[in-house]
N, C-alpha and C positions, 0 to 999 in steps of 0.2 A: 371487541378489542381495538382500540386504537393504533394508530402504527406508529415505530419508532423511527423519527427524523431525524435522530443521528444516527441509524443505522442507515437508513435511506442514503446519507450523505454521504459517509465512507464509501459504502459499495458503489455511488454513483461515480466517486472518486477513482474508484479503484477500476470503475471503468474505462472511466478515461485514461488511466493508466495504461491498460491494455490497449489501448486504439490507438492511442498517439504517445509522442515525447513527452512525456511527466515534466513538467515543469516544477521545482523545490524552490523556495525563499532564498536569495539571493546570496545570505548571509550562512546559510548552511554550509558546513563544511561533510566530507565521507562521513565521519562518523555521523553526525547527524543525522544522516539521511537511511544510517544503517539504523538508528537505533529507532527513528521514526514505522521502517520496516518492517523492523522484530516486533514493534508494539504491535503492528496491523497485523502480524501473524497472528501471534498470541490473540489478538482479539478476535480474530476470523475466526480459529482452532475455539475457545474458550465459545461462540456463538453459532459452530456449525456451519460455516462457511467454505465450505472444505475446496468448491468450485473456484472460490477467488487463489487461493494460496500459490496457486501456480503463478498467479500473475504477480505477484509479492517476490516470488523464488527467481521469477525472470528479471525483474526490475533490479533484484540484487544483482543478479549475474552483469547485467548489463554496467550496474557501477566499477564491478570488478574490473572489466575491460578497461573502464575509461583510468584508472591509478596510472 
């Protein structure tokens, strides 16, 4: 079986999320950044990811503070 490098890529993503300050596109405003989130839920949940989601749930919480 091959492996998938966009999966690779999100998850490595989403690591770095967890270890450090997530950096987002300059141009992005809250919502954006919410809805970029919810995709990566959905996609995690939809692929069995169940380990990342927390870090999804945290990075939300963290924008909430920043409002």
């Amino acid at each position: 079986m091959s492996e998938n490098y966009l999966d690779r890529m999100i998850l490595s993503s989403l690591d770095a999320m967890k270890k450090t300050t997530y950096t987002y596109p300059a141009h992005w405003k809250i919502k954006e950044k919410h809805t970029f989130l919810d995709s990566c839920l959905a996609w995690l949940e939809k692929n069995e990811y169940y380990e990342y989601c927390e870090v999804v749930l945290n990075e939300k919480k963290k924008l909430q503070k920043k409002k």
